[in-house]
C-alpha positions as CSV (number, residue, x, y, z in Angstrom):
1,X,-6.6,4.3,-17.6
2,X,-5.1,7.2,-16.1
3,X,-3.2,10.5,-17.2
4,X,0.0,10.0,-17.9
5,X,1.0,13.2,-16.2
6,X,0.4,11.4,-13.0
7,X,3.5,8.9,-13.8
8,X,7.1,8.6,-14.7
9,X,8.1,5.5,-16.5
10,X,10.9,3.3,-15.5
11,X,13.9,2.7,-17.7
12,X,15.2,-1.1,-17.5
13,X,18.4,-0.7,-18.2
14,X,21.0,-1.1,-15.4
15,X,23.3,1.8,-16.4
16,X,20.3,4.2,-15.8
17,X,19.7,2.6,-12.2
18,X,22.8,3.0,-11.5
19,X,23.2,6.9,-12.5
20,X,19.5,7.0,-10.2
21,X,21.4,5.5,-6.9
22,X,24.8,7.7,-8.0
23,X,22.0,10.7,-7.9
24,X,20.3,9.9,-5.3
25,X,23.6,8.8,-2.9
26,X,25.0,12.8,-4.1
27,X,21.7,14.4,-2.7
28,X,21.8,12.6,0.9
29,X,24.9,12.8,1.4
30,X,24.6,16.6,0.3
31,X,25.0,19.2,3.6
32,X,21.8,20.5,4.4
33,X,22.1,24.3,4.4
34,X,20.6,25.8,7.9
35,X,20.1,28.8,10.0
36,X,20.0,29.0,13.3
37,X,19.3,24.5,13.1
38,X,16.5,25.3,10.6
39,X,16.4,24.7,7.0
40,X,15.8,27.8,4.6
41,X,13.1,25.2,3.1
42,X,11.6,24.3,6.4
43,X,8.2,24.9,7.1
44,X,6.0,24.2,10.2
45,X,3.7,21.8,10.2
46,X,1.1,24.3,11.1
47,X,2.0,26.1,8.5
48,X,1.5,22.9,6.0
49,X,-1.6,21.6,7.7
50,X,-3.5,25.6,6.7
51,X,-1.9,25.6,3.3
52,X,-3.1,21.8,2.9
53,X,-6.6,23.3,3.6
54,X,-6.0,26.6,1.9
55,X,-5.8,24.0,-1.1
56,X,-8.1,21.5,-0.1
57,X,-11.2,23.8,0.2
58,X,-10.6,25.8,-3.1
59,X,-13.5,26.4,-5.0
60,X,-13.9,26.9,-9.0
61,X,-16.6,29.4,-10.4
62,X,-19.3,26.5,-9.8
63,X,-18.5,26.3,-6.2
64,X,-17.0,22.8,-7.2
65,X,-14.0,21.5,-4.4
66,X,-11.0,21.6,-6.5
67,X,-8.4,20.3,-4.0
68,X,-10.0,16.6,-3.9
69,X,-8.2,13.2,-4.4
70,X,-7.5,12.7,-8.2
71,X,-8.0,8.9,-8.6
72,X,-4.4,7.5,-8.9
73,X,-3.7,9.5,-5.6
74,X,-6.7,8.0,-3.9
75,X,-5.8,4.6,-5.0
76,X,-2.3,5.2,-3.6
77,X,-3.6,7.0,-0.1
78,X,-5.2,4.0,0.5
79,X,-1.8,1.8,-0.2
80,X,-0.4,4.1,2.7
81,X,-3.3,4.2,5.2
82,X,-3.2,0.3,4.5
83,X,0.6,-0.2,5.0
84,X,-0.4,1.4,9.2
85,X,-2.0,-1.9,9.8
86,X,1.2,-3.4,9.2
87,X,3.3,-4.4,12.4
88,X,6.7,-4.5,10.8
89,X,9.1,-1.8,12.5
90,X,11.2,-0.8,9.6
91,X,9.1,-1.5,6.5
92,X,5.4,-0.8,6.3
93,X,3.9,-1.4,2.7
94,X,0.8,-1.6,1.2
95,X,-0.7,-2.5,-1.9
96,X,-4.1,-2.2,-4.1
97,X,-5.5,-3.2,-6.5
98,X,-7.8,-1.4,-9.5
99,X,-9.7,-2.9,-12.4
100,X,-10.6,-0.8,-15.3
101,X,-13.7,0.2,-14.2
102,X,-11.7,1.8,-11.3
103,X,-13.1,-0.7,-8.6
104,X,-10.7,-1.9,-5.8
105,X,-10.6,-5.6,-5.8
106,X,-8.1,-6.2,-3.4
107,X,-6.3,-4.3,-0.5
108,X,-3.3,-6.1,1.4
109,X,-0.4,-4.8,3.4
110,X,3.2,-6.9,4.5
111,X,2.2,-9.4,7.6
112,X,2.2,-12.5,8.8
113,X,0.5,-15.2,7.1
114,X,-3.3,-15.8,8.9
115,X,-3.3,-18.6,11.6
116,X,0.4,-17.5,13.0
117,X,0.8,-15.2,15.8
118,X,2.8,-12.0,14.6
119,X,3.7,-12.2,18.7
120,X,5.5,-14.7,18.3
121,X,7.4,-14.7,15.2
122,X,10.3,-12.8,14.6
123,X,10.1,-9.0,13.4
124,X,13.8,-8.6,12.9
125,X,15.9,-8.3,10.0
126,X,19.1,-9.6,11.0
127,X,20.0,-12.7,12.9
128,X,23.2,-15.5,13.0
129,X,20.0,-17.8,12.8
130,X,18.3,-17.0,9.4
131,X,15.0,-18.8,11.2
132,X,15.1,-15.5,13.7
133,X,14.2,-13.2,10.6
134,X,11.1,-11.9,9.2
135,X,12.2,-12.9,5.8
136,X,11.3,-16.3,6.3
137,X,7.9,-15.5,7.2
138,X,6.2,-12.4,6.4
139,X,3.7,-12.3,3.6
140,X,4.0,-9.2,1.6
141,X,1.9,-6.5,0.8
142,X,1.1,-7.7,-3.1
143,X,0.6,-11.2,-2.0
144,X,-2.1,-10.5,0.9
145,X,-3.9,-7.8,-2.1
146,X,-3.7,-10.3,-4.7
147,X,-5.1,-13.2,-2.1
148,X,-7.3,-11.1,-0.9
149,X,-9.5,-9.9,-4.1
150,X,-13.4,-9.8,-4.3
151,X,-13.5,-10.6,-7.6
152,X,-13.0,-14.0,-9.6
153,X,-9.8,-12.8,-11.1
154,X,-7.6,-9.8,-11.2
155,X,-6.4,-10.4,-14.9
156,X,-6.2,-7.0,-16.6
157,X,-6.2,-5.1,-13.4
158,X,-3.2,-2.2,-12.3
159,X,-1.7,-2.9,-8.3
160,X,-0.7,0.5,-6.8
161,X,1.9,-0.5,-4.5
162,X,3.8,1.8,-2.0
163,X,7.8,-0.2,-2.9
164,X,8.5,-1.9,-6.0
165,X,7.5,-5.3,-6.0
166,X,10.2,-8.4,-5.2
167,X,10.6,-11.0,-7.5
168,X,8.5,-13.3,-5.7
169,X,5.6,-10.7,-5.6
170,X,6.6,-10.4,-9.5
171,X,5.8,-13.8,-10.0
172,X,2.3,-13.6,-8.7
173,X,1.4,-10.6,-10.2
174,X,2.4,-12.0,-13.8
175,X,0.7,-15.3,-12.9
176,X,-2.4,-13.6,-11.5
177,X,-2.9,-11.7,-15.0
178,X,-2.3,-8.0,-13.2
179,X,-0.8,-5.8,-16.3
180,X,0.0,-3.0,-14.9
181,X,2.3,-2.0,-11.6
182,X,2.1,1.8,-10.2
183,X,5.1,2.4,-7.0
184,X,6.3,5.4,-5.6
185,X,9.5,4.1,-4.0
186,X,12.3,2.0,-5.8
187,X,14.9,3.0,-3.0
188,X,16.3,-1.1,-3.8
189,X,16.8,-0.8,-7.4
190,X,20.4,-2.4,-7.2
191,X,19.2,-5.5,-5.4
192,X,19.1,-8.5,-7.2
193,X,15.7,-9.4,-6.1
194,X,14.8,-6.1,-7.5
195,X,16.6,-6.2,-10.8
196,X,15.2,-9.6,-11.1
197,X,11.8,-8.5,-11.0
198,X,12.3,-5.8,-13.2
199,X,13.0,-8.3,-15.8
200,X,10.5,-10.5,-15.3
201,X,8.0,-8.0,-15.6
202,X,9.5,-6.5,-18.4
203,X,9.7,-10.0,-20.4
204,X,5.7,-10.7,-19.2
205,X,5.4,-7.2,-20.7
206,X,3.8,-5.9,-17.1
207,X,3.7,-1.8,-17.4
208,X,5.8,-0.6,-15.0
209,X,5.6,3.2,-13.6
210,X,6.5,5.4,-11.0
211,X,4.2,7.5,-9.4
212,X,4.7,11.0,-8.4
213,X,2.5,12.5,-5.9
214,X,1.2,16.4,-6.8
215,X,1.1,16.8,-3.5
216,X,3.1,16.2,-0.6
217,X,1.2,14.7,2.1
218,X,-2.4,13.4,2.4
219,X,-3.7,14.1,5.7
220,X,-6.7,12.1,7.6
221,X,-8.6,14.4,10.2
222,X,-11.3,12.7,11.6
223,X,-12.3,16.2,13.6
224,X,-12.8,18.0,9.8
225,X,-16.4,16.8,9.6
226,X,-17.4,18.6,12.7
227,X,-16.1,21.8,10.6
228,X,-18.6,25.1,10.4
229,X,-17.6,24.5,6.2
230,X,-18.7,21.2,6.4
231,X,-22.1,21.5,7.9
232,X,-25.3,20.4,6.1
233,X,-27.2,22.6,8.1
234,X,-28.9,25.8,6.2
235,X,-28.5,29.1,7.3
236,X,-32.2,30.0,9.7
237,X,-34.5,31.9,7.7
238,X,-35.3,35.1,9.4
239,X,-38.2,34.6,12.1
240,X,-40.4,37.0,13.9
241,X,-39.0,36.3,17.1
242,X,-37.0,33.9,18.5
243,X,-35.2,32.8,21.5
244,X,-31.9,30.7,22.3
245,X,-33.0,29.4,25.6
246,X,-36.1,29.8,28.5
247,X,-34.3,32.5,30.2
248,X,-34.0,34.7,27.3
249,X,-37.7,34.2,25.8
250,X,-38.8,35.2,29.2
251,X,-36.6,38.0,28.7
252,X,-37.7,38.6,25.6
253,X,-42.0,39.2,26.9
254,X,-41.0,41.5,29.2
255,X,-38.6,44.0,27.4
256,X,-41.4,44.5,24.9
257,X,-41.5,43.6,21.2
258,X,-38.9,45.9,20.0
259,X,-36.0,44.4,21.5
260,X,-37.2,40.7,19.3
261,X,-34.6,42.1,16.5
262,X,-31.5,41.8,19.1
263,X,-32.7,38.5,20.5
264,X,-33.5,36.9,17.7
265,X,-29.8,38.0,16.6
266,X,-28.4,36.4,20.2
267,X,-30.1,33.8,19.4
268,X,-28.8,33.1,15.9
269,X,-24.7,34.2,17.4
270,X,-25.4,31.2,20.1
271,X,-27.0,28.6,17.8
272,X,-24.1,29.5,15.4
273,X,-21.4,29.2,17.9
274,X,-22.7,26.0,19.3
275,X,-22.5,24.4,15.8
276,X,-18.7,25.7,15.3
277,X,-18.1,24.6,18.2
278,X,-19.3,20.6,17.2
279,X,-21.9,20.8,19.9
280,X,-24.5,18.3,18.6
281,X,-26.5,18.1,21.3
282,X,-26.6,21.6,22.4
283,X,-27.3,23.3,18.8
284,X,-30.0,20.6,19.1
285,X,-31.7,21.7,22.6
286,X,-31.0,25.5,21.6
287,X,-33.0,25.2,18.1
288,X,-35.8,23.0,19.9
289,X,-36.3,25.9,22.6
290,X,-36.8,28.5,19.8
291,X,-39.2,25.7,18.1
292,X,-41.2,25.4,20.9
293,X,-41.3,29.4,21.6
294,X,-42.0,30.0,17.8
């Protein structure tokens, strides 16, 4: 449904998992090289947030944005911005899920199931009563997406899901008719939950495949559409005169005509600034002053 580029494809074998954790344990455990208590690789998050915008507001020849969402990173943002509803403190997952026509059917996240209080049932993961664990309770995020679908059926569909999927959550996506599964995280490939769904998936011949993000970090601003770049409002069309406010129209009669080019430029500067500025309500009084003096 998607380009291939966008995945990496899982090897079932256990030998190969185990090389993957042997890797992955090496680079942890690996001492971080540092200067003065800051990585060589370290870079603010200022920095990140105006070359994430540097790249998000790129234009091609057309004047087309080229730094949007691609659709298998959109359909894995929203696994993420789902998983924030979640109220577990260690593990927050979400899941969604696409049919062909790349429609989202169904959105879920790991909870508690509907009807019981996540106030008063345990959040932790380890207790000497197994009753006092979340295990025994929480729904996860593939369930509560699969439960959850606005269609009649989610056979044929592909379930972006932040963590590979459990073997319970395996058995509902074979049984539900979902045929393909894209993660990004398979930190617990050596569980035997894990390795368990990996084979029942691979024997209900489920695609499996690993997502790799082209970029870093998706970033949710709700200020951006206030932005000067973002503004569906045309530049003003020169004018004979003009005037931001009262007090500089009045201005404006008694200096004599040939000071209209400057106003008419003060005018523009403050009508401009206002808008930067997200100041709805003033651009809106300042551009109905110079209507009504027009």
């Amino acid at each position: 449904m998607f380009p291939e580029t966008y995945y990496t494809y899982i090897k079932m074998d256990k030998t190969s998992e185990e090389t993957n954790h042997k890797t992955s344990e090496e680079t942890n455990h690996k001492p971080s090289e540092e200067t003065n208590g800051t990585s060589d690789n370290c870079i603010s998050h200022t920095q990140a947030d105006q070359s994430d915008w540097a790249l998000q507001m790129a234009q091609d020849a057309n004047g087309k944005r080229m730094g949007y969402l691609e659709w298998p990173e959109y359909f894995m943002s929203i696994c993420f911005l789902s998983a924030m509803r979640s109220k577990d403190p260690v593990t927050q997952v979400g899941a969604c899920i696409v049919n062909d026509d790349r429609k989202i059917v169904g959105i879920g996240y790991n909870g508690m199931p509907l009807g019981c209080s996540d106030d008063k049932l345990p959040w932790r993961k380890e207790s000497s009563n197994p009753l006092e664990t979340k295990y025994m309770y929480v729904c996860h995020a593939e369930m509560n997406a699969i439960m959850n679908k606005n269609s009649a059926d989610v056979k044929g569909c592909t379930i972006y899901v932040a963590l590979f999927p459990c073997n319970e959550c395996a058995k509902l996506i074979i049984q539900s008719g979902i045929r393909k599964v894209v993660y990004v995280s398979d930190k617990h490939h050596l569980k035997n939950s894990t390795i368990a769904s990996k084979r029942l998936l691979q024997m209900a011949g489920v695609e499996c495949c690993q997502f790799k993000p082209p970029r870093r970090r998706v970033v949710i601003d709700f200020d951006v559409i206030n932005c000067t770049s973002m503004t569906q409002l045309p530049d003003s069309p020169p004018r004979a005169s003009a005037a931001p406010s009262a007090g500089t129209a009045a201005a404006a009669s008694s200096e004599g005509e040939g000071d209209t080019g400057r106003l008419l430029e003060a005018a523009r500067r403050d009508l401009s600034q206002l808008i930067t500025n997200g100041d709805v309500t003033g651009a809106t009084a300042a551009g109905t002053e110079i209507a009504d003096v027009l």
